[in-house]
C-alpha positions in Angstrom: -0.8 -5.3 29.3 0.7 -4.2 26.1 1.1 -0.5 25.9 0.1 1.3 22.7 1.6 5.0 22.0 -0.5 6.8 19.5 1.0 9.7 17.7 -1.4 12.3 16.7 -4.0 11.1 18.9 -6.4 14.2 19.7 -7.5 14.3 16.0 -9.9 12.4 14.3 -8.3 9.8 12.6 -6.1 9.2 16.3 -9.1 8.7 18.2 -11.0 6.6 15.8 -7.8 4.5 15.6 -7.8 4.6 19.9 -11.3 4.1 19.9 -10.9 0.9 18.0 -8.3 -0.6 19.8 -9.6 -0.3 23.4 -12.8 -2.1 21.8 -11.3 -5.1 20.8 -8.9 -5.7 23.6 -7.3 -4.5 26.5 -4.5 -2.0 26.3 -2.6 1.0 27.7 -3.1 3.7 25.1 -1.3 6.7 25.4 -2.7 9.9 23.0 0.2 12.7 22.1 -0.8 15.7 20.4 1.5 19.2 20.4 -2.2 20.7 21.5 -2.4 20.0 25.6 -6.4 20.5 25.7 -7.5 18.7 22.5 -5.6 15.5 23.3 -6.7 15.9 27.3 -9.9 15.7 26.0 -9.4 13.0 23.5 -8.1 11.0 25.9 -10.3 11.5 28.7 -13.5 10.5 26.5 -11.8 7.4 25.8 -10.9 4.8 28.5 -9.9 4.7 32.1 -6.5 3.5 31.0 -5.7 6.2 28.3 -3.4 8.6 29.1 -2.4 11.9 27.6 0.8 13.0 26.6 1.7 16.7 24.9 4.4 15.8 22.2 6.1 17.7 19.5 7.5 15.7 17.2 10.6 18.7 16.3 11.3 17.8 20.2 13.4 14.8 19.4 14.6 13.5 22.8 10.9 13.6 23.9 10.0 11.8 20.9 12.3 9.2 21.8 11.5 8.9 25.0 8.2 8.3 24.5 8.5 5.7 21.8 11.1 3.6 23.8 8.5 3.0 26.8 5.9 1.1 24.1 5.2 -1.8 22.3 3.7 -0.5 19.6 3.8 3.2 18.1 1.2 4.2 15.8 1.6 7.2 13.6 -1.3 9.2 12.7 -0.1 12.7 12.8 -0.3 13.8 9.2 -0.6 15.5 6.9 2.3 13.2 5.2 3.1 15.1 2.3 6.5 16.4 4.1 6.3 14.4 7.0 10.0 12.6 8.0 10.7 8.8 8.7 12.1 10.2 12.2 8.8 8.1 14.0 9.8 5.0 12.6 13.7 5.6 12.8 13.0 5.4 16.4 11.0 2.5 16.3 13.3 0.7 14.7 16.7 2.2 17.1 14.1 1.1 20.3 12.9 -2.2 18.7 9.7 -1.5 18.9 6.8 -2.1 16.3 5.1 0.6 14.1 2.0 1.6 12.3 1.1 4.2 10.3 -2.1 6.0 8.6 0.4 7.7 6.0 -1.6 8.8 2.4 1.3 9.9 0.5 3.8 8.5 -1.5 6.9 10.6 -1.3 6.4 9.4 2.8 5.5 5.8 1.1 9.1 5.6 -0.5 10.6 7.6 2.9 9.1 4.8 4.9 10.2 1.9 2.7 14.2 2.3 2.7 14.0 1.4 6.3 13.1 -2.4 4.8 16.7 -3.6 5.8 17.3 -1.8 9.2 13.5 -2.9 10.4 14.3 -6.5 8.9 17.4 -6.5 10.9 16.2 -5.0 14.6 13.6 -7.3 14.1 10.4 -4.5 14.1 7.3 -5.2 12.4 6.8 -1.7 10.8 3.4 -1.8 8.4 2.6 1.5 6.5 -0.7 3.0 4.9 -2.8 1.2 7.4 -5.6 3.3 7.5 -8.9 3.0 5.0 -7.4 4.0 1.3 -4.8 3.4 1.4 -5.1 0.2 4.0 -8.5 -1.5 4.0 -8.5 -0.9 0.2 -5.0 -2.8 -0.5 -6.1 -5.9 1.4 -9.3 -5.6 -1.1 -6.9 -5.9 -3.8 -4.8 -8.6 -2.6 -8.3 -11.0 -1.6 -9.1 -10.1 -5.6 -5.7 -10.7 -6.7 -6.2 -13.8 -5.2 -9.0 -15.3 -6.8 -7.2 -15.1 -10.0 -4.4 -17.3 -11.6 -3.2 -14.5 -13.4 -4.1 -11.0 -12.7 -3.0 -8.6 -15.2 -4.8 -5.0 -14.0 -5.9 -3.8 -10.8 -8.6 -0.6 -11.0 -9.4 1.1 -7.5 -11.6 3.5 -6.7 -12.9 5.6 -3.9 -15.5 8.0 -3.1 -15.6 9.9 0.1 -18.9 11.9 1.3 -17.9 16.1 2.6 -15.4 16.0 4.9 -15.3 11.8 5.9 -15.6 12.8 9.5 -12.2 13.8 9.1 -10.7 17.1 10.0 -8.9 20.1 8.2 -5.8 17.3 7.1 -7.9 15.7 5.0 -8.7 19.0 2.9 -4.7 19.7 2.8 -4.2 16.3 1.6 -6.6 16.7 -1.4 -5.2 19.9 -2.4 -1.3 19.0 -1.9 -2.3 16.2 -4.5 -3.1 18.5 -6.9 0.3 20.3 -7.3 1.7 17.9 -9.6 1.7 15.2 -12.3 2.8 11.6 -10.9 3.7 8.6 -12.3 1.2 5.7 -12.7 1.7 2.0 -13.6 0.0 1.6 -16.8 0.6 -1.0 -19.4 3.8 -1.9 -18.0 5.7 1.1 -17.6 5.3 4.3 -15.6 3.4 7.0 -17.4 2.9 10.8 -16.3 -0.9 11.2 -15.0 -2.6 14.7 -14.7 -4.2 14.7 -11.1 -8.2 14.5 -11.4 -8.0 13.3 -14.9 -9.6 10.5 -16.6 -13.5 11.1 -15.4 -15.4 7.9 -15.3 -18.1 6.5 -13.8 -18.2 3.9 -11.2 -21.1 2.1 -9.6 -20.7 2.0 -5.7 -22.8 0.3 -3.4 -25.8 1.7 -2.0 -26.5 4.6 -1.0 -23.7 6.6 -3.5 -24.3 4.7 -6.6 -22.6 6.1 -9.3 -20.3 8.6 -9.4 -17.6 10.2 -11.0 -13.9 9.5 -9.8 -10.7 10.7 -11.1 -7.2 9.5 -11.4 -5.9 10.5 -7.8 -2.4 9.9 -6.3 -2.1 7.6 -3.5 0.4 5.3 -1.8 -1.1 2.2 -3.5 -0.4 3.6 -7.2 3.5 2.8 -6.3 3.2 -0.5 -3.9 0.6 -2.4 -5.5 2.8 -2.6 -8.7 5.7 -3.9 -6.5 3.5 -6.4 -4.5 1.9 -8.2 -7.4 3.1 -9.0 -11.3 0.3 -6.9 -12.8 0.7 -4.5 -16.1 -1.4 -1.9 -14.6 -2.7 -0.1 -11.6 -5.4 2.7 -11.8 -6.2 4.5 -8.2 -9.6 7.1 -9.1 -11.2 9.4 -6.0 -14.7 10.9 -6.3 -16.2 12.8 -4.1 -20.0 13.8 -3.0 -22.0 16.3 -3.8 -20.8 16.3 -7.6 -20.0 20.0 -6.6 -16.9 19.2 -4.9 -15.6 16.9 -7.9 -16.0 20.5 -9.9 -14.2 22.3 -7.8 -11.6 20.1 -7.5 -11.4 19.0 -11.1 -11.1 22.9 -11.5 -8.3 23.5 -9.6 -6.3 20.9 -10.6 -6.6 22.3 -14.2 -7.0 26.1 -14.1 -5.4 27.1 -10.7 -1.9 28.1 -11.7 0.1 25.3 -10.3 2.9 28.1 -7.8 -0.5 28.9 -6.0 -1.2 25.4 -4.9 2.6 25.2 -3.9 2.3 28.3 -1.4 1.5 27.1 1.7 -0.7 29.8 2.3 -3.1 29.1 -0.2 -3.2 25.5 0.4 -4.0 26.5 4.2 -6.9 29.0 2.8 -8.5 26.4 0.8 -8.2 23.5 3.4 -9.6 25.7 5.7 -12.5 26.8 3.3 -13.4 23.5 2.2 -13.6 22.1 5.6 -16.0 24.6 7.0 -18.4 24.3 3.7 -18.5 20.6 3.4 -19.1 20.6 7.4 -22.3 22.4 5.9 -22.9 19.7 3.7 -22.0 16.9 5.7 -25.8 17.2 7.3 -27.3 16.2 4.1 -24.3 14.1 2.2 -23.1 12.1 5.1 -19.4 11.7 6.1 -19.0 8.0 4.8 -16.9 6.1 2.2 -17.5 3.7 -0.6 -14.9 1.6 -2.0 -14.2 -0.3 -5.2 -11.5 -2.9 -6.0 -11.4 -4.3 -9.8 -8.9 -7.1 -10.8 -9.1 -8.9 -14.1 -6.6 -11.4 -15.2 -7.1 -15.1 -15.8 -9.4 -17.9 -13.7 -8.8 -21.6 -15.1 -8.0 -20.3 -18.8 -10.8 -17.6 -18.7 -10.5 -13.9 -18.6 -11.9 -13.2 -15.7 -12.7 -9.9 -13.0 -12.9 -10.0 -9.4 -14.7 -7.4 -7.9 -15.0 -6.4 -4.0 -17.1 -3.8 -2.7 -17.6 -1.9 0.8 -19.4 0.9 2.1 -19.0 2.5 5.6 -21.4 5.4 7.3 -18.0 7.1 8.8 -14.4 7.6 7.2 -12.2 8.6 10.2 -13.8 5.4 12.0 -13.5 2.9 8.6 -9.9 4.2 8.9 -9.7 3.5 12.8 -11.1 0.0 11.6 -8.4 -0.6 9.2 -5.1 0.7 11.6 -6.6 -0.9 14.5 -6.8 -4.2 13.3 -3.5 -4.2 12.1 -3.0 -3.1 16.0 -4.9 -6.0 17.6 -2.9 -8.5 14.9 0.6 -7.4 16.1 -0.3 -6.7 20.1 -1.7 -10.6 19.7 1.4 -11.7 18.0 -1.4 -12.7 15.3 1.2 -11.1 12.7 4.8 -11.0 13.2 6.6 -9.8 9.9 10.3 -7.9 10.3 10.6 -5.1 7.7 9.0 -2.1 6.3 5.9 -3.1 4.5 2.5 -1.9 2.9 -0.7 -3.4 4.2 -0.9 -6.1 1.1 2.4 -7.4 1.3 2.2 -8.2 5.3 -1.5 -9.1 6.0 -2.9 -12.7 5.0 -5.9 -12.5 3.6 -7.6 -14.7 6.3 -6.5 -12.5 8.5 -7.8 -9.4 7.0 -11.1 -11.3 6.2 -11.2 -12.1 9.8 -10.9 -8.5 11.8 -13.2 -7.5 9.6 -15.9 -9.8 10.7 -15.0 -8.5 13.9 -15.6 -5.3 13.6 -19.0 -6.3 11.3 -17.2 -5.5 8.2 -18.9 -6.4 5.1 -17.1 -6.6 2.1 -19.1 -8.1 -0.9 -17.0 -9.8 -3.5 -18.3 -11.0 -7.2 -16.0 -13.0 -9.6 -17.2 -13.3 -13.2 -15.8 -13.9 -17.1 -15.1 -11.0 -19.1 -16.7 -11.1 -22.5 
């Protein structure tokens, strides 16, 4: 029985990404957490063969202990924004595969010049595995796809209160307000304000449309180095509108050294969280999602547009690690290096977990005027 180590497992994104893998087959999942009781808990509420262990990833001999006793190390203890590549370093010193749910790109580019060391100690190491990024970059590649020639790729997001997510996901909003990054934009890297660019997207039922903004995320940097596109656009929305004005507002008013003091960031996260667990009665904690590519089809312009909606973030996320989980343990996918999720997952593959986990991604290809 493979044997699955899950970093970061007592919080919500861990379990959901647990939860999925003891559902689709069998496996030894141990949960680490530096908190004893939360990720007792976790894994007691999980399966008879989950195990908890209490890990601090500044204890390195632990760390590497633990990792060398798996087959597969999943890493879902963010927030990212500072996180290390010392999880994967290990994995790759051990030989043993990784995953991660990682949302930023400074950890993106950390994570990615470990291509050569992973390619050589033969470990399958697959970043940004979780919803957006994850889920959303295998949208883009089934798009990309349909096309002969794609020449821009436009994603978009919109995530109801808190996602069923904890307190990381309000740091990770905020920490991606601090500064200006580069995006990919008619064939050269331009500087982009974060929550610029307001426009209006249609999602599927039940959000509709709603505003996003230009947000930065992983796939703003791999996307343009996966496919031979002139632009990639990557917008987040959130709902109740509210919370897209409060946002928009600190991104543009809040002196930027007050989003850079840790405090701060930590009084905002912390406020946020415990208002939208307000809301989240009446918004829901799902997550709508949006992939536009338009190139050329046959001679044509053409668009290829896919579409999902999911009642529960943390457990769309859990969806997308967890099959990338099942793929590897089944020896499904077998790809040496350090990769995002568009560059290592087939399409049929992707098209094919998600039936399994009743996925349904709705995609429309039509000319462009």
């Amino acid at each position: 029985m493979s044997r699955v180590l899950v970093i970061g497992g007592g919080g919500r994104i861990g379990q959901s990404v647990a939860s999925d893998l003891v559902k689709q087959l069998e496996a030894d999942v141990t949960l680490t957490s530096r908190d004893v009781k939360t990720v007792q808990e976790a894994a007691d509420g999980l399966a008879s063969t989950a195990q908890a262990l209490p890990l601090d990833l500044d204890d390195w001999v632990a760390l590497d202990t633990a990792i060398s006793s798996h087959d597969l190390v999943i890493h879902c203890a963010g927030p990212f924004h500072d996180r290390d590549a010392r999880v994967l370093k290990s994995c790759i010193q051990n030989q043993v595969n990784y995953l991660d749910v990682s949302d930023h790109p400074s950890f993106t580019e950390k994570a990615l010049q470990y291509q050569e060391q992973a390619q050589a100690a033969g470990v399958t190491a697959i970043i940004n595995t979780g919803v957006f990024p994850g889920i959303s970059n295998s949208m883009v590649r089934q798009d990309v796809e349909a096309l002969d020639q794609p020449d821009t790729i436009h994603l978009s997001y919109v995530v109801a209160g808190t996602g069923g997510a904890g307190v990381t996901i309000m740091r990770t909003t905020f920490l991606g307000l601090i500064e200006s990054f580069p995006g990919w934009l008619q064939g050269k890297w331009q500087p982009i304000q974060p929550y610029s660019g307001r426009e209006t997207i249609t999602f599927p039922s039940p959000y509709g449309r709603v505003n996003v903004f230009w947000f930065d995320v992983p796939e703003r940097l791999t996307l343009p180095q996966t496919f031979p596109v002139q632009s990639v656009i990557t917008k987040f929305g959130s709902v109740p509108e509210i919370y897209n004005g409060i946002t928009w507002a600190l991104a543009h008013w809040m002196p930027k050294s007050w989003l850079q003091n840790r405090r701060m960031i930590e009084f905002l996260s912390w406020g946020g969280f415990v208002t939208t667990q307000f809301t989240d009665r009446f918004s829901g904690v799902g997550v709508a999602m949006r992939s536009a590519v338009t190139g050329m089809r046959e001679g044509q312009p053409t668009q290829a547009v896919s579409t999902l909606a999911l009642p529960d973030t943390a457990i769309a996320a859990g969806y997308g690690t967890g099959s990338i989980a099942q793929l590897i343990l089944t020896q499904t996918l077998e790809k040496p290096g350090v990769w995002p999720v568009e560059a290592a997952v087939p399409t049929s593959l992707f098209q094919q977990t998600m039936a399994q986990r009743n996925v349904q991604i709705e995609q429309v290809i039509s000319s462009v005027p």
